[in-house]
C-alpha positions as CSV (number, residue, x, y, z in Angstrom):
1,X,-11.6,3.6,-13.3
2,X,-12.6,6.2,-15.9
3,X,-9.8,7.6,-17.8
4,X,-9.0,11.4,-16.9
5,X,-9.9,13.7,-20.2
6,X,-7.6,16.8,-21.3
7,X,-10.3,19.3,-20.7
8,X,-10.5,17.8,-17.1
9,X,-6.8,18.1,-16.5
10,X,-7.3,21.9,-18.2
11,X,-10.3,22.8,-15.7
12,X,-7.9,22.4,-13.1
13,X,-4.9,24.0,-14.4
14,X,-2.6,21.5,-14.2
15,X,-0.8,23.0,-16.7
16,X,0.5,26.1,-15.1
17,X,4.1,25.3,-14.1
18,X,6.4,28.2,-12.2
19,X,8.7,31.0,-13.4
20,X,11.0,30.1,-16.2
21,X,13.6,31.4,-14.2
22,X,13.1,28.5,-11.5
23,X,12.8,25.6,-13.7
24,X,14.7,22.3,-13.8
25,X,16.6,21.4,-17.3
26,X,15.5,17.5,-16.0
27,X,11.7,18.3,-17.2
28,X,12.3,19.8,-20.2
29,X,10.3,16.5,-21.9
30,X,7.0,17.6,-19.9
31,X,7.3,21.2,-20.7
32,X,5.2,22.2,-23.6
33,X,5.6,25.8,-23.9
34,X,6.4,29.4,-22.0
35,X,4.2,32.3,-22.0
36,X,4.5,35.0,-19.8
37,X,7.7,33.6,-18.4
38,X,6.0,30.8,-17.4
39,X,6.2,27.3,-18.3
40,X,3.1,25.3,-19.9
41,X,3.0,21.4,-18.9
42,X,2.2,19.0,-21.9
43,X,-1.2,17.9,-20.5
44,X,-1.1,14.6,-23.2
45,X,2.4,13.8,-21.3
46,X,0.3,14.3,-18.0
47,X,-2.4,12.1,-19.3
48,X,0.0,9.3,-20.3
49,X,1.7,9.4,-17.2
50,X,-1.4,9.1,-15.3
51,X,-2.5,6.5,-16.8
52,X,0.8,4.5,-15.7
53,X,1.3,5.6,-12.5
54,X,-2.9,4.7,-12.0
55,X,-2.3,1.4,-13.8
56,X,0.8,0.4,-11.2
57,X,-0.8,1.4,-7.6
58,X,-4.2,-0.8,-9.3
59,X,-1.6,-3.6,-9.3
60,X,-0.2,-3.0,-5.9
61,X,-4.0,-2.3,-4.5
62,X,-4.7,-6.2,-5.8
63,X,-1.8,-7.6,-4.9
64,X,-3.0,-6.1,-0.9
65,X,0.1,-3.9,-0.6
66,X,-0.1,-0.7,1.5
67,X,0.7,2.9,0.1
68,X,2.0,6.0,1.7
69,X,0.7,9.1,0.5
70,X,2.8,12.4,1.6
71,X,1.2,15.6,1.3
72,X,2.3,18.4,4.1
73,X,1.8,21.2,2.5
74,X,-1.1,23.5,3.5
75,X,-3.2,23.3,0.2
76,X,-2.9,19.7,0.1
77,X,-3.3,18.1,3.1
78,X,-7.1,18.3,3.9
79,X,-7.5,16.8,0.1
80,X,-5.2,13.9,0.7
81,X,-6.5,13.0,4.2
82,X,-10.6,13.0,2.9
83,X,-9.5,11.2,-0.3
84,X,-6.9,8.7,1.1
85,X,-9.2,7.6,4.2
86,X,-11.5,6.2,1.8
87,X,-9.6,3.8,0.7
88,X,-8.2,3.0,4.0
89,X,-4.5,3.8,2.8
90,X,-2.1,5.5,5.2
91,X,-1.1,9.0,4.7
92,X,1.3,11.7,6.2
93,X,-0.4,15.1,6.5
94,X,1.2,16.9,9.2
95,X,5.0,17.1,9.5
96,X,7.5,13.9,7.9
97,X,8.9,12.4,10.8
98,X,12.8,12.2,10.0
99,X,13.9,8.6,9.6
100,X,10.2,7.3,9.4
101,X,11.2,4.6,6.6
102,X,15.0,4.0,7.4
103,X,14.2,3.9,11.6
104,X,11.1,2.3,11.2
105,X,11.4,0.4,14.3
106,X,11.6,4.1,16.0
107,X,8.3,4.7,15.0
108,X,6.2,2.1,15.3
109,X,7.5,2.0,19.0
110,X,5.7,5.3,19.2
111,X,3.0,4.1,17.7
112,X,3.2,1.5,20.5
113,X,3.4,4.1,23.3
114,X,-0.3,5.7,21.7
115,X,-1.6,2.5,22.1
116,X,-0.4,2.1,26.0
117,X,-1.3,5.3,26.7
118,X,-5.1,4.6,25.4
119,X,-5.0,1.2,27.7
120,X,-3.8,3.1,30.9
121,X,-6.6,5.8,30.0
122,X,-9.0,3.4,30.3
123,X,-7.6,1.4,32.9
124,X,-8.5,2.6,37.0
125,X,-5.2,3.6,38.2
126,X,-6.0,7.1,35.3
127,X,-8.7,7.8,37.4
128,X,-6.4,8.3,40.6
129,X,-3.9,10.2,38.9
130,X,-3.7,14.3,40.0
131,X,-5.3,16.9,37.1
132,X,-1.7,17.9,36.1
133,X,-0.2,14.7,35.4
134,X,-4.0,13.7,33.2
135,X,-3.3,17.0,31.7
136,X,0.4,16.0,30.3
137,X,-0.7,12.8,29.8
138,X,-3.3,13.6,27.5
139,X,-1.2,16.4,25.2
140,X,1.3,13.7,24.4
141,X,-1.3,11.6,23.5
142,X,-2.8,14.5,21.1
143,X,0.9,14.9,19.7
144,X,1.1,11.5,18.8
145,X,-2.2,11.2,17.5
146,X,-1.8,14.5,15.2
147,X,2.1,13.1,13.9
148,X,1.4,9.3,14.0
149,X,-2.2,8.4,14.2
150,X,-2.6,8.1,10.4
151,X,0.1,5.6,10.0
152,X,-1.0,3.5,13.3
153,X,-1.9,0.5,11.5
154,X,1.2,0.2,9.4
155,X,2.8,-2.7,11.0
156,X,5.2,-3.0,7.8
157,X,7.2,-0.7,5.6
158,X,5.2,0.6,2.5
159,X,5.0,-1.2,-0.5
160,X,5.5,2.7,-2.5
161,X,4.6,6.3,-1.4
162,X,2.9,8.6,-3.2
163,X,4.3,12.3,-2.7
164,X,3.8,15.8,-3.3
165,X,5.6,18.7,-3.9
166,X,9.2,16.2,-4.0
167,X,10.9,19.7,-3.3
168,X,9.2,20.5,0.4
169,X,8.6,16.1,0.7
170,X,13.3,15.6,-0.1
171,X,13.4,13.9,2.9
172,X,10.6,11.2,2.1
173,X,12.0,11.1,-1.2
174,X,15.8,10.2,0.1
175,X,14.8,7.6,2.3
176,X,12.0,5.6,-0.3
177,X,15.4,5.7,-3.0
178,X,17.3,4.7,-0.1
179,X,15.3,1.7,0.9
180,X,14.2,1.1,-3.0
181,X,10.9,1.8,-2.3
182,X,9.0,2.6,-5.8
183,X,7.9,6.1,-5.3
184,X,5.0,8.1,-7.2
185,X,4.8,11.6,-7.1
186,X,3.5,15.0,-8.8
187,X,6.5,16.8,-10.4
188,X,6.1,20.7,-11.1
189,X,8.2,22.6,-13.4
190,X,10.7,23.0,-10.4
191,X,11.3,19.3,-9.6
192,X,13.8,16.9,-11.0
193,X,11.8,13.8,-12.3
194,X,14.3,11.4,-12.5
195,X,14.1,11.1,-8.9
196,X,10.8,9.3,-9.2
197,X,10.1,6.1,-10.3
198,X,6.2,7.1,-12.3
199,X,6.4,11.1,-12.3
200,X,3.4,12.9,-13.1
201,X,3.8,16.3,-14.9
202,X,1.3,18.4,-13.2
203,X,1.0,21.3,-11.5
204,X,1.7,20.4,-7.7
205,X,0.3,24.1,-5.8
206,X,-3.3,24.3,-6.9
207,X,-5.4,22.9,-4.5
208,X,-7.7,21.8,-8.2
209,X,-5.0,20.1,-9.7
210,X,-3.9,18.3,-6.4
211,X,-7.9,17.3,-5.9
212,X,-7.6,15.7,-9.6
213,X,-4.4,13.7,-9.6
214,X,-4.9,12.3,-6.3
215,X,-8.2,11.4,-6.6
216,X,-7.3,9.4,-10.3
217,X,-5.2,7.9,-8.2
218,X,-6.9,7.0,-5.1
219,X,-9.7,5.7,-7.5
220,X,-7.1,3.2,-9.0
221,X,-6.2,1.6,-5.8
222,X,-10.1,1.4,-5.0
223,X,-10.8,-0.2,-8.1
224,X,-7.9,-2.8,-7.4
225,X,-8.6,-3.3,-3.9
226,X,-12.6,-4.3,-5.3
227,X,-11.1,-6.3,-7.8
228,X,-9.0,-8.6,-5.3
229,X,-12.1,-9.0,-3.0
230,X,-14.3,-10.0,-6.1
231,X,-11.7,-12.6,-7.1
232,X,-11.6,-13.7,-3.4
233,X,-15.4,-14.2,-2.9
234,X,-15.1,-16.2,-6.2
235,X,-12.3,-18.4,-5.5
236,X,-13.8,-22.2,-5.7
237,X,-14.6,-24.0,-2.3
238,X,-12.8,-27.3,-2.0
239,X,-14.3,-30.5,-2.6
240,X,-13.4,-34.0,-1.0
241,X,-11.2,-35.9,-3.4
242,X,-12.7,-39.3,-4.8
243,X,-9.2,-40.8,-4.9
244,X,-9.0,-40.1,-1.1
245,X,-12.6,-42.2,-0.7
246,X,-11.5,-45.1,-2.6
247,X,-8.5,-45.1,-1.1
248,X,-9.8,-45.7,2.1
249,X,-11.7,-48.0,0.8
250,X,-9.3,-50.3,-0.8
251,X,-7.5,-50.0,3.1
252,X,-11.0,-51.5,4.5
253,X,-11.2,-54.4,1.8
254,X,-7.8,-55.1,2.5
255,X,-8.2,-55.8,6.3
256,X,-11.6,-57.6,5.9
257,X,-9.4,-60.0,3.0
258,X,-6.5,-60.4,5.7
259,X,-9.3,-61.3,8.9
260,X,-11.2,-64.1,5.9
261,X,-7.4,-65.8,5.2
262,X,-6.8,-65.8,9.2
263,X,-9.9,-67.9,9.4
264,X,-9.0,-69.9,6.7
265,X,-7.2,-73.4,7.7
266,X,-4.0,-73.8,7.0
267,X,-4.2,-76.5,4.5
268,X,-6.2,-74.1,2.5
269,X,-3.8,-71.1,2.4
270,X,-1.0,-71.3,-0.2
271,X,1.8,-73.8,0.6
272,X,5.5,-72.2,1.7
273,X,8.4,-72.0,-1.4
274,X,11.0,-74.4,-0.5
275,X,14.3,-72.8,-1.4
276,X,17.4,-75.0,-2.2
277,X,20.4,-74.9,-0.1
278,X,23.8,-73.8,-2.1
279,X,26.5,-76.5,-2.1
């Protein structure tokens, strides 16, 4: 994974932050400046910060954990979705179902319902249904498929979630700190960081800025997810053991030695130990 440059993270305007009037005391550390009454993000904070959050989902990416990107706003959803499908990673463009991560089981029986309604679909007794009841049928199978259908092969709670805008995302945010699920998220002038667990200072409403950050990101899990399969196609076949082989044979000497002192006569095998009776 190449390491994002300051000009790159300039280009994109992750610095602008919002009004002075609307900022959070909590990210004083990441602000470098105001002009204009608007706040300037330390980019070489950004940079850091990058780096660590990039360096932790590698880990996670090797390690074959699965993480949850949340991104519902309008300028950032189509960015998330084309970035995050190529990584195979599920994502949450469209609206935050409430108790997704602290109901879990809620969900994935949704998920579940998609999947039955796809079987009966294809199944002949859909064919003999009336137009209307096909009709319903098929919207709630487009609902589901527009709310759930990115997440339908999470069997599991995430390993972390990747957010942003934690001010319209509170919801995704309260249940990952509920369930202590290590969250990673862009944090805007506006935000309180120390809700995160790896916050990165960055501008969090340009559509730019959002293309950057997520795609640093999404590269990171892709280089860990290469990673694990290279040490996986590398990992040494096993070999018979030698001790296993002369083990067996040592068994097969020993019964051919006990069939040869069958055959023996008895005056030839070793005479009994008399043993001396106690007065």
């Amino acid at each position: 994974m190449t390491q994002v440059t300051f000009e790159e993270l300039l280009d994109a305007g992750c610095h602008f932050g919002h009004l002075k009037r609307k900022w959070n005391p909590n990210m004083a550390p990441y602000i470098f400046m105001e002009r204009n009454g608007i706040h300037i993000i330390d980019l070489y904070k950004t940079q850091a910060k990058m780096d660590e959050a990039a360096a932790a989902l590698s880990q996670l990416a090797r390690s074959n954990k699965r993480i949850l990107f949340v991104a519902t706003k309008k300028q950032a959803k189509d960015i998330v979705k084309e970035l995050v499908e190529k990584v195979g990673m599920p994502y949450v463009t469209e609206r935050w179902p409430g108790g997704m991560l602290t109901n879990f089981s809620t969900i994935r029986k949704a998920v579940r319902k998609m999947t039955n309604i796809d079987k009966m679909m294809a199944s002949d007794s859909y064919k003999s249904l009336s137009k209307r009841e096909k009709l319903q049928i098929e919207r709630e199978r487009e609902k589901l498929e527009k709310n759930l259908g990115s997440i339908a092969d999470l069997n599991r709670l995430p390993a972390a979630l990747f957010i942003v805008d934690i001010m319209k995302e509170h919801i995704a945010v309260a249940e990952a700190r509920r369930l202590n699920i290590p969250t990673f998220a862009i944090v805007d002038t506006n935000t309180n960081p120390n809700l995160i667990d790896f916050p990165i200072p960055g501008n969090d409403d340009a559509s730019k800025s959002i293309a950057l950050i997520v795609g640093k990101m999404v590269e990171a899990i892709e280089a860990g997810l290469n990673e694990r399969k290279h040490n996986k196609d590398n990992e040494p076949e096993e070999v018979d053991n030698d001790e296993d082989f002369d083990n067996v044979r040592k068994d097969d000497n020993s019964e051919e030695e006990q069939e040869e002192k069958e055959k023996r006569p008895r005056s030839a095998r070793r005479p009994r130990r008399t043993v001396a009776k106690q007065q």
